[in-house]
Steps between C-alpha positions, in 0.01 A plus 500: 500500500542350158807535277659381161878526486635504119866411590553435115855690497610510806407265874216701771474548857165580629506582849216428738468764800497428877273211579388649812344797294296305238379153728294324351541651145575292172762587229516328173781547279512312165858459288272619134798397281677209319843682592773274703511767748340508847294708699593432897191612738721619803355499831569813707836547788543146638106359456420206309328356224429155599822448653717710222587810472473553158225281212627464156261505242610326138312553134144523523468427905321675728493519913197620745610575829335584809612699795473371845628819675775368521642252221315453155405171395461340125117429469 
């Protein structure tokens, strides 16, 4: 799963789904604008992203995460 977020007016959520359903599976999500607001990758119920529940992305950033089954994990 790849995805751009243009958060240019206003800040984005993307929300991955159950890591139990997807293991092994890699999202990439990429912040495609200049604009001061974020896009937060938000991990599903109580599971993780490498600790966190939540992974703020700023201007231009981007994250690839992997699920274990149970967590995801920043690669």
């Amino acid at each position: 799963f790849r995805s751009a977020v243009d958060p240019t007016t206003v800040a984005a959520t993307v929300n991955l789904p159950a890591a139990a359903g997807v293991t092994g599976q890699i999202f990439v999500v990429k912040h495609s604008s200049a604009s001061a607001n974020t896009v937060t990758i938000d991990a599903n119920g109580a599971e993780t992203i490498d600790g966190a529940t939540t992974l703020v992305l700023t201007a231009r950033n981007s994250a690839t995460v992997q699920s274990t089954g149970s967590a995801w994990v920043i690669l």
